[in-house]
MMTF fields as JSON, N, C-alpha, C and O atoms, coordinates in Angstrom:
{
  "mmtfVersion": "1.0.0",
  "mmtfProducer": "UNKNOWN",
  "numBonds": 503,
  "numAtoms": 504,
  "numGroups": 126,
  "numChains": 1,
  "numModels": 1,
  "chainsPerModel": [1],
  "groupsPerChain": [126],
  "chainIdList": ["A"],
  "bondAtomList": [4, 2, 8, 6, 12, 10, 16, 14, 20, 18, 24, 22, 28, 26, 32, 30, 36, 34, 40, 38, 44, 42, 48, 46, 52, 50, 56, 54, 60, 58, 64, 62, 68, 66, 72, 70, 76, 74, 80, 78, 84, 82, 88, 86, 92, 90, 96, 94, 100, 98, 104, 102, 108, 106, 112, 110, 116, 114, 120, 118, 124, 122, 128, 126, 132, 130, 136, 134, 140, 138, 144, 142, 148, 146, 152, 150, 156, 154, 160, 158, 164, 162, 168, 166, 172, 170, 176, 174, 180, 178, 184, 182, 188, 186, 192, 190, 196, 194, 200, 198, 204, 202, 208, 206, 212, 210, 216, 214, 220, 218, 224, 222, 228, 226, 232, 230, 236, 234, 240, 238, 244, 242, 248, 246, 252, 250, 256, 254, 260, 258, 264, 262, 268, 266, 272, 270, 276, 274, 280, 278, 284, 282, 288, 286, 292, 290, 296, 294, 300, 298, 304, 302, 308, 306, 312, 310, 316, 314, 320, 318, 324, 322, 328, 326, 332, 330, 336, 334, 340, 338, 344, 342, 348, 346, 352, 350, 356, 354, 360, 358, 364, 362, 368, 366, 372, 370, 376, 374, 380, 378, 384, 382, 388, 386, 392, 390, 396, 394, 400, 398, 404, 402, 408, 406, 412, 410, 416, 414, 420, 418, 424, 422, 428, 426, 432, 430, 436, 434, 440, 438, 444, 442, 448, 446, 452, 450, 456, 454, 460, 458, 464, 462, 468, 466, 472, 470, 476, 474, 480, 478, 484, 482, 488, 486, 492, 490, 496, 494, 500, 498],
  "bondOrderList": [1, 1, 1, 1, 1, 1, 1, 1, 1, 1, 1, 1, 1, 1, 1, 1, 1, 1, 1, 1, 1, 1, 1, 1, 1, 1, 1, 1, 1, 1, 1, 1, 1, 1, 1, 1, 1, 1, 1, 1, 1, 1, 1, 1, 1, 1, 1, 1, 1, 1, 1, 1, 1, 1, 1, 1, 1, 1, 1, 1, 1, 1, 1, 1, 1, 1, 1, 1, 1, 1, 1, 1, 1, 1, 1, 1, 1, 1, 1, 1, 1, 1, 1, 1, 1, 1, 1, 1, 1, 1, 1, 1, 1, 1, 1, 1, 1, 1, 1, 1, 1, 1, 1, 1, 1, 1, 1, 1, 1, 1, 1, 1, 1, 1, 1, 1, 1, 1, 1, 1, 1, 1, 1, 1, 1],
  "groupList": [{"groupName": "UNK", "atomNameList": ["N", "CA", "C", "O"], "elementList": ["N", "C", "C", "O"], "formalChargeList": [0, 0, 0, 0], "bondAtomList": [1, 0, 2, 1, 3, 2], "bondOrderList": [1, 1, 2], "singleLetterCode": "X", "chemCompType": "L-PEPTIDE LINKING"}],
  "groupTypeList": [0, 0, 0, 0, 0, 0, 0, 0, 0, 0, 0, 0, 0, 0, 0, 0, 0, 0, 0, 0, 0, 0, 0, 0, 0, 0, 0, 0, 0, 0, 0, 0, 0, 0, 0, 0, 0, 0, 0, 0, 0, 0, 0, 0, 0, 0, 0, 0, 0, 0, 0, 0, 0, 0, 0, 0, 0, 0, 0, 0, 0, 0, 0, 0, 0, 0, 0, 0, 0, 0, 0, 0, 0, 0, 0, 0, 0, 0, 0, 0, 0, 0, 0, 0, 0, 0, 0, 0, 0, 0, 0, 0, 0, 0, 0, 0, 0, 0, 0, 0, 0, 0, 0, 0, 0, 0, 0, 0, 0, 0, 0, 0, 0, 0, 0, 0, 0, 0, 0, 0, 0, 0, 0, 0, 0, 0],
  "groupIdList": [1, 2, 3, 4, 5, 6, 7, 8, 9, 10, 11, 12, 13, 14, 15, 16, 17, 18, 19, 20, 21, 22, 23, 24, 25, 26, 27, 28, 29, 30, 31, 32, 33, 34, 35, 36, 37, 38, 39, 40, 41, 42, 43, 44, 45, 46, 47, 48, 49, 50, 51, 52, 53, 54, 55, 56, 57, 58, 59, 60, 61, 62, 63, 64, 65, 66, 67, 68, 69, 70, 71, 72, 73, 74, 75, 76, 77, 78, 79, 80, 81, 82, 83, 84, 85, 86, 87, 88, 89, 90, 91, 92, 93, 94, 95, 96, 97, 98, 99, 100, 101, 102, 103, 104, 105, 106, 107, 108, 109, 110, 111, 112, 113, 114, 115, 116, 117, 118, 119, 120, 121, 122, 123, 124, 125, 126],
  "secStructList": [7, 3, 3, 3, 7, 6, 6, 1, 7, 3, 3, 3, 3, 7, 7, 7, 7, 1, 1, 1, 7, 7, 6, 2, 2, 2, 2, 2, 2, 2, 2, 2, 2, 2, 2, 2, 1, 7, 1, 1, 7, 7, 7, 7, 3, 3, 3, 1, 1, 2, 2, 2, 2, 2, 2, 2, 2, 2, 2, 6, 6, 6, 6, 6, 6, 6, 4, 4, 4, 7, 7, 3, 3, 3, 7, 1, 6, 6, 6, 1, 1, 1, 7, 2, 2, 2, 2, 2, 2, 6, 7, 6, 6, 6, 1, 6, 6, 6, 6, 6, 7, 7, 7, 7, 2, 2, 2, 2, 2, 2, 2, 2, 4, 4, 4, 6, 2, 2, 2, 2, 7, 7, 7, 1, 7, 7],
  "xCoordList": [48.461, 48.812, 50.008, 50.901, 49.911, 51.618, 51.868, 50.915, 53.237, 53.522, 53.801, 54.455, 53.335, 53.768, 54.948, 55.468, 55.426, 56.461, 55.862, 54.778, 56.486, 55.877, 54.515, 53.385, 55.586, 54.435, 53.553, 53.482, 52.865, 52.303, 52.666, 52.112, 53.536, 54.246, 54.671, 55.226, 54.101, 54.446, 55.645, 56.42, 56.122, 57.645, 57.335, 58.433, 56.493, 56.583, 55.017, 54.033, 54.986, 53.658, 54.159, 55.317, 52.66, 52.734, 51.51, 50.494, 51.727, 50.373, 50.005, 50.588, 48.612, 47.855, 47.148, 46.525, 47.526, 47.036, 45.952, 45.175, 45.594, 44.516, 43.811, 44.17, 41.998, 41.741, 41.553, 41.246, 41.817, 41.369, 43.06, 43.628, 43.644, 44.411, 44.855, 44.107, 45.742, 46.708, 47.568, 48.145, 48.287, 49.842, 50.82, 51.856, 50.466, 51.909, 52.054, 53.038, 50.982, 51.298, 52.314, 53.364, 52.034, 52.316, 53.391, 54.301, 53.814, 55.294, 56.379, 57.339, 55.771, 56.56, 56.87, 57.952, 55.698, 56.186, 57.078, 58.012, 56.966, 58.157, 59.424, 60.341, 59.545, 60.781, 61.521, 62.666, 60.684, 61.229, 61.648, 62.739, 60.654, 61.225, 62.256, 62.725, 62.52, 63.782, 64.827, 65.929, 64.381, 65.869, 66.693, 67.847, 65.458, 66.018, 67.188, 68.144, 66.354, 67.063, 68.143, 68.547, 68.779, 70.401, 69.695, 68.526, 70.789, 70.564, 70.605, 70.268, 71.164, 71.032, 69.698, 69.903, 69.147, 68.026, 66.605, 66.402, 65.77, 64.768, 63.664, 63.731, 62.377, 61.474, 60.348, 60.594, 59.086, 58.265, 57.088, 57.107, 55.901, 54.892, 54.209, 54.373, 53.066, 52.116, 50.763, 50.762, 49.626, 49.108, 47.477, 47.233, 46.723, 45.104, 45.423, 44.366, 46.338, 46.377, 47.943, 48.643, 48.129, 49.807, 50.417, 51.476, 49.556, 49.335, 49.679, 50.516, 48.69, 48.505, 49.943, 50.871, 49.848, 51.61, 52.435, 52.986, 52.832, 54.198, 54.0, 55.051, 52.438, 52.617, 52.686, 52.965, 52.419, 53.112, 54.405, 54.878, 55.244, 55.953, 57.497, 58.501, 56.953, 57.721, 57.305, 58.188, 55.797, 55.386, 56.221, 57.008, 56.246, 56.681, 58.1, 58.494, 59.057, 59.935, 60.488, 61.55, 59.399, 59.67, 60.568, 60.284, 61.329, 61.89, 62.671, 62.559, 63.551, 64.134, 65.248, 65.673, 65.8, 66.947, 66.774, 67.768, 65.065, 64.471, 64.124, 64.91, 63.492, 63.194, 63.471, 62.782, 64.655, 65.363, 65.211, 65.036, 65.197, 65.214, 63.919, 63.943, 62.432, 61.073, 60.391, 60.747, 59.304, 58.529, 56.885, 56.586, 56.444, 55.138, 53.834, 53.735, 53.142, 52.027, 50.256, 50.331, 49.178, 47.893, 48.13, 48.878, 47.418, 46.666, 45.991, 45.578, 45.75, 45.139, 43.543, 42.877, 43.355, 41.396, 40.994, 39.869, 41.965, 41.588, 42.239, 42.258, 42.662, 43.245, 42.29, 42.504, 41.079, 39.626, 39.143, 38.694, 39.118, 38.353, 39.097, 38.608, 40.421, 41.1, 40.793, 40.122, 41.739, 41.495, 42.467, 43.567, 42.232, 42.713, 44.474, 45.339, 44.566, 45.781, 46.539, 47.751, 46.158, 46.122, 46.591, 47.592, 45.387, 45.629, 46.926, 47.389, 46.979, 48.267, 49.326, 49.96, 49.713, 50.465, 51.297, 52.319, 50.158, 49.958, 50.137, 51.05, 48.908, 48.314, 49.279, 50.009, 49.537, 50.346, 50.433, 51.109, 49.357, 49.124, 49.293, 48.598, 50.272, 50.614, 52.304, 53.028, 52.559, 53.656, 54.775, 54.485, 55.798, 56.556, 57.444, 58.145, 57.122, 58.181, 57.264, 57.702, 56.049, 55.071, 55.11, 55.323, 54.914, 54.623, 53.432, 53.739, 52.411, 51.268, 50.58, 49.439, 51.604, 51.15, 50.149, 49.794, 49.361, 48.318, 47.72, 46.622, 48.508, 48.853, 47.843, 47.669, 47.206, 46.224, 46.537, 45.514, 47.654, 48.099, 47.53, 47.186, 47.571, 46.979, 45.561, 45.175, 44.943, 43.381, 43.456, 42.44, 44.356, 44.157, 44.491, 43.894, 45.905, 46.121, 44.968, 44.751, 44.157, 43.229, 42.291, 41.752, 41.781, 40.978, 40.892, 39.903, 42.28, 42.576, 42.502, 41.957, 43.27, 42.997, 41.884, 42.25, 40.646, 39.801, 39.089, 38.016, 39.187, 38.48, 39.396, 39.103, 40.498, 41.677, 40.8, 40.439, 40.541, 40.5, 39.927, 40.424, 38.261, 37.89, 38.464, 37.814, 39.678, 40.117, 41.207, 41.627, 41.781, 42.94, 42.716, 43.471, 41.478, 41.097, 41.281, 40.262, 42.229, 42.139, 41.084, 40.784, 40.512, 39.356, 39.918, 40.87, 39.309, 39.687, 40.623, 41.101, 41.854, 42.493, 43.638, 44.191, 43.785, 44.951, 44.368, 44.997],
  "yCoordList": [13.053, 11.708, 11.824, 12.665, 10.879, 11.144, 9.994, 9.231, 9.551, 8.595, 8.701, 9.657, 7.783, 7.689, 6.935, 6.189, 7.008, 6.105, 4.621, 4.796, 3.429, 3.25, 3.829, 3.478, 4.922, 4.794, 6.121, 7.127, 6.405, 7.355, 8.825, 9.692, 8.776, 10.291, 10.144, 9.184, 11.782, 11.661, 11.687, 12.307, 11.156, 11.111, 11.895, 12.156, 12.288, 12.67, 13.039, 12.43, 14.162, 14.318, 14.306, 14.369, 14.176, 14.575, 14.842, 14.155, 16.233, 16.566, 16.486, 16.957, 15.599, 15.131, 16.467, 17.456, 16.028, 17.4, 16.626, 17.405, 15.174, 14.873, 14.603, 14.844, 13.731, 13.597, 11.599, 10.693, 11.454, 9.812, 9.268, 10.356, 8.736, 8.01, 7.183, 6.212, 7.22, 6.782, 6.279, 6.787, 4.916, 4.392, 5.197, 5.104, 6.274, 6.725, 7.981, 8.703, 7.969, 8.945, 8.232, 8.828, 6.786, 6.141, 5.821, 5.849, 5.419, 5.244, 6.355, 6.337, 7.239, 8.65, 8.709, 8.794, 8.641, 8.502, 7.975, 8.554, 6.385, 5.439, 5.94, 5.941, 6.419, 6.926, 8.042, 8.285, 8.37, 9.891, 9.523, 9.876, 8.609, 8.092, 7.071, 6.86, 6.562, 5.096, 6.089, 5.909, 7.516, 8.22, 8.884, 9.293, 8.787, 9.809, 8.587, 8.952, 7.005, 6.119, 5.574, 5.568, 4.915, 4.449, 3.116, 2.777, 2.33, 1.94, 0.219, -0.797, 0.311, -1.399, -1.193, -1.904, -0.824, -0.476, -1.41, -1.253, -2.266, -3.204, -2.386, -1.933, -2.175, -0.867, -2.191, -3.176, -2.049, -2.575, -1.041, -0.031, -1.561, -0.636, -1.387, -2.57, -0.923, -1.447, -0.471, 0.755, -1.213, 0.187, -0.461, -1.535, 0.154, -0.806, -1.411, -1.743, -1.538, -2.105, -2.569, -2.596, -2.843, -2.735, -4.301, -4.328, -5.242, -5.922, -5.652, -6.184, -4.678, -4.42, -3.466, -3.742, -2.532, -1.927, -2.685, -2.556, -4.076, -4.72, -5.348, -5.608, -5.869, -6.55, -5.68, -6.215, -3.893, -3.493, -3.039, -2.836, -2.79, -2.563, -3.782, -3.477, -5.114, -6.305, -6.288, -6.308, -6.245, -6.23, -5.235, -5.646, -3.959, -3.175, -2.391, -1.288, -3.807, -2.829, -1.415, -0.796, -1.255, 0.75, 0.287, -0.764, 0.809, 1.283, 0.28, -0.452, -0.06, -1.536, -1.645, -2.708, 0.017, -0.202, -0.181, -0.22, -0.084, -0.205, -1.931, -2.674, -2.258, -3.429, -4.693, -5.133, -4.879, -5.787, -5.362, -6.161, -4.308, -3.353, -3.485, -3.325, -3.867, -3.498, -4.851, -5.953, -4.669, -6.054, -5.211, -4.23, -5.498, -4.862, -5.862, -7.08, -4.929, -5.782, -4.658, -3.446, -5.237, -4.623, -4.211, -4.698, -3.402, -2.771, -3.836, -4.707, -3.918, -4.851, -4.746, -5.65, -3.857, -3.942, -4.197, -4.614, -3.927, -3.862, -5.526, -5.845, -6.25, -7.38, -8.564, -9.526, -8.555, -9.166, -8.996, -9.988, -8.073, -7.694, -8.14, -8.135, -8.563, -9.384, -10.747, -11.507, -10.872, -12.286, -13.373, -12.879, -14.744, -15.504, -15.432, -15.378, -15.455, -15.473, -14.151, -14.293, -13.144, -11.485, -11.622, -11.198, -12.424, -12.303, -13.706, -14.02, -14.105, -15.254, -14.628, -14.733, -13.993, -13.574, -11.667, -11.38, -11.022, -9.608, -9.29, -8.613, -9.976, -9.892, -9.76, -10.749, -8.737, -8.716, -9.014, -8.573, -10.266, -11.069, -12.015, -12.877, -12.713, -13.446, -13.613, -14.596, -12.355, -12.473, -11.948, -11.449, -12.339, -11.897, -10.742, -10.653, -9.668, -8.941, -7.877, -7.112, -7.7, -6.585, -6.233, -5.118, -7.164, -7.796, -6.836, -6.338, -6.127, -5.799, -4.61, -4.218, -4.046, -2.822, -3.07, -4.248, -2.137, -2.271, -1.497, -1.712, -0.563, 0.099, 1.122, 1.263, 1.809, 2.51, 3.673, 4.336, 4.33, 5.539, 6.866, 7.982, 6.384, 7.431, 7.811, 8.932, 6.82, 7.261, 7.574, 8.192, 7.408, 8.281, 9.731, 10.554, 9.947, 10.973, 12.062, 13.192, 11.178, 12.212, 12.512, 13.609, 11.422, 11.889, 12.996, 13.656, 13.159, 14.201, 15.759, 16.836, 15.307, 16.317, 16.803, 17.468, 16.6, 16.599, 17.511, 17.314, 18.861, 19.939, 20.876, 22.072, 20.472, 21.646, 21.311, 22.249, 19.909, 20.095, 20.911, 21.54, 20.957, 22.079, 23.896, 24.837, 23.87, 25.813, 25.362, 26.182, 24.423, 24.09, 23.734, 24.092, 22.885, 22.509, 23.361, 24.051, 23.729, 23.918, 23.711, 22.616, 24.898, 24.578, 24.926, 25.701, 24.332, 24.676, 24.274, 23.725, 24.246, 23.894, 25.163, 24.669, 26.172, 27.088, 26.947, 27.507],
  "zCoordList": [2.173, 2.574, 3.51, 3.408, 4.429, 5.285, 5.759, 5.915, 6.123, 6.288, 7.895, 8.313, 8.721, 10.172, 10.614, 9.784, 11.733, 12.379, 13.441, 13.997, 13.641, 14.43, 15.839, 16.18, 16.273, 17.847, 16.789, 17.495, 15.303, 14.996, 15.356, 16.032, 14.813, 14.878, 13.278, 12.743, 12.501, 11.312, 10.905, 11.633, 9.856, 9.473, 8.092, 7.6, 7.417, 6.108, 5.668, 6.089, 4.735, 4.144, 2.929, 2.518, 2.163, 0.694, 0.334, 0.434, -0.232, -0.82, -2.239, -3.215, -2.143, -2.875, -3.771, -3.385, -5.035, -6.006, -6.722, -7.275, -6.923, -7.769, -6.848, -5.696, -7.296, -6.508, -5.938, -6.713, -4.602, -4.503, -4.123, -4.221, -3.931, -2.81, -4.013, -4.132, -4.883, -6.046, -5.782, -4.821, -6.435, -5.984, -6.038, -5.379, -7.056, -7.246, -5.8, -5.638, -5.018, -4.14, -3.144, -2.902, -2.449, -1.538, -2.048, -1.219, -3.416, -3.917, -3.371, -2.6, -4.109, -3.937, -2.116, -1.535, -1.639, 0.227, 0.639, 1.194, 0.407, 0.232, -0.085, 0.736, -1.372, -1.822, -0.811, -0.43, -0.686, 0.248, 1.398, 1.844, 2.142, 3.468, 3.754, 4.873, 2.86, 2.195, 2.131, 2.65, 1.274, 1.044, 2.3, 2.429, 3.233, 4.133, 5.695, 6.378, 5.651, 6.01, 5.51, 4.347, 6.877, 6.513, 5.746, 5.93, 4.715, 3.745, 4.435, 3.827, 5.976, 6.054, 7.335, 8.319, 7.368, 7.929, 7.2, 5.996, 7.932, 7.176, 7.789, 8.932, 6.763, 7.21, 7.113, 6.417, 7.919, 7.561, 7.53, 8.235, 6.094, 5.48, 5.854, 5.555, 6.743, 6.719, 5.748, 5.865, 4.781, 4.002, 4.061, 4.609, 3.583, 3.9, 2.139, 1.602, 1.473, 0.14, -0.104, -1.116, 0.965, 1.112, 0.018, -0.608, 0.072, -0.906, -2.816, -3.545, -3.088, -4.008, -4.239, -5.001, -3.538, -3.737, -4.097, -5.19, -2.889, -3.295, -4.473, -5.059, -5.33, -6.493, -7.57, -8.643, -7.571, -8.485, -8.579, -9.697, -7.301, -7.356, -8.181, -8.824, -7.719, -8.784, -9.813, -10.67, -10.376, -11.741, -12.303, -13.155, -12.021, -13.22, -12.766, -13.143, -11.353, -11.207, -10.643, -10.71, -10.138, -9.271, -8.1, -7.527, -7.828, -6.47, -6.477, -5.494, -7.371, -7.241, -6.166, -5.714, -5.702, -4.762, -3.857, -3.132, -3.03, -1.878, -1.965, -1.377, -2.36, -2.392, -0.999, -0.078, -1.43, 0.047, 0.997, 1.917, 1.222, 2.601, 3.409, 4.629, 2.544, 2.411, 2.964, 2.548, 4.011, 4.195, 3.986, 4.667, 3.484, 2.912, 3.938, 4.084, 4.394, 5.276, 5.519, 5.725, 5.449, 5.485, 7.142, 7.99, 7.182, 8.309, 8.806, 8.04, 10.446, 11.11, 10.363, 9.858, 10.453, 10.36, 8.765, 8.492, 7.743, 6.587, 5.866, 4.678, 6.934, 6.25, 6.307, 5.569, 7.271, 6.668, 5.501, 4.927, 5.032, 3.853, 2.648, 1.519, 2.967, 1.437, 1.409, 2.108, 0.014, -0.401, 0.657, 0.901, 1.305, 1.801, 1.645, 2.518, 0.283, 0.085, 0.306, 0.469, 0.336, 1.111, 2.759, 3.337, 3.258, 4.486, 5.317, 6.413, 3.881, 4.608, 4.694, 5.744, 3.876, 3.242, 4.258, 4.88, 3.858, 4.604, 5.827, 6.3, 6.56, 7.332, 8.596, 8.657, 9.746, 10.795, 11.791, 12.721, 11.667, 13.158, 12.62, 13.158, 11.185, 11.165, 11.079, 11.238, 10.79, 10.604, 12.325, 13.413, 11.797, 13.153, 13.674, 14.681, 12.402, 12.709, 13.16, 14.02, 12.716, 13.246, 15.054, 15.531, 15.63, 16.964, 17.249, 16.166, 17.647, 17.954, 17.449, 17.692, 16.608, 15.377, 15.073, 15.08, 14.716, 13.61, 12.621, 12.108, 12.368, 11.375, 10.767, 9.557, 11.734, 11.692, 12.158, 12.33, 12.495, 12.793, 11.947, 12.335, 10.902, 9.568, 9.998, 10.329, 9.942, 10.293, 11.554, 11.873, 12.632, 13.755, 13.938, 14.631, 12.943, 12.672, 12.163, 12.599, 10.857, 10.435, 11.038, 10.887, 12.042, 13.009, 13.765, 14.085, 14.07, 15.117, 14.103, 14.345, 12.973, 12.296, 11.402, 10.433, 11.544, 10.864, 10.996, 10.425, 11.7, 12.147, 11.41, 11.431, 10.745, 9.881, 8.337, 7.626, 7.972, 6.328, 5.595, 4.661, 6.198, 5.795, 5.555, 5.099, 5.986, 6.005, 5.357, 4.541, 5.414, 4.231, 2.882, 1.977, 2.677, 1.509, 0.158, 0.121, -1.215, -1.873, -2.873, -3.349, -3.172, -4.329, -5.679, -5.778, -6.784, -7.819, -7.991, -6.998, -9.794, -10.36, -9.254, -8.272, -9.454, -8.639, -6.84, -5.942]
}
């Protein structure tokens, strides 16, 4: 998993040891990349569930000293596919701080990289 910068340049990886795309991976990203920014700095995440992140992250409290700092928003292409109140809410063509992002850097990234996974791929438990 890795986290990009605006213009898609990676700022951070993390490698995924289970299998399937888990909160606690994208938390952990967060954390790492929050730690490495100055602290009056406002980050916007854009995630294809970026939704679902910020409501666990208030439900159960994680990351409480990032929080203020944080504007949580879907990916342009994946913010159809939510619920109304998702896309009022999320969505980065509604809001104003995005201005023409669309938050798809990741899947462009893997695109490009997609001729490595196969020779990197770990098999097995070791």
């Amino acid at each position: 998993m890795a986290g990009v910068c605006r213009h898609d340049r990676v700022v951070m990886w993390v490698n995924m040891w289970t299998p399937g795309e888990q909160q606690f991976y994208a938390l952990a990203l967060i954390d790492a990349i929050m730690a490495e920014l100055p602290m009056h700095w406002q980050v916007g995440i854009l995630y294809d569930i970026g939704c679902q992140i910020h409501r666990s992250i208030l439900k159960w409290n994680l990351l409480p000293w990032w929080i203020p700092q944080i504007v949580f928003g879907i990916s342009v292409f994946h913010a159809y596919c939510h619920q109304w109140v998702c896309q009022l809410w999320y969505n980065p063509r509604k809001g104003g701080v995005w201005g023409l992002t669309d938050g798809e850097g990741c899947e462009c990234l893997w695109n490009d990289l997609q001729h490595l996974i196969p020779n990197l791929c770990v098999t097995g438990f070791h």
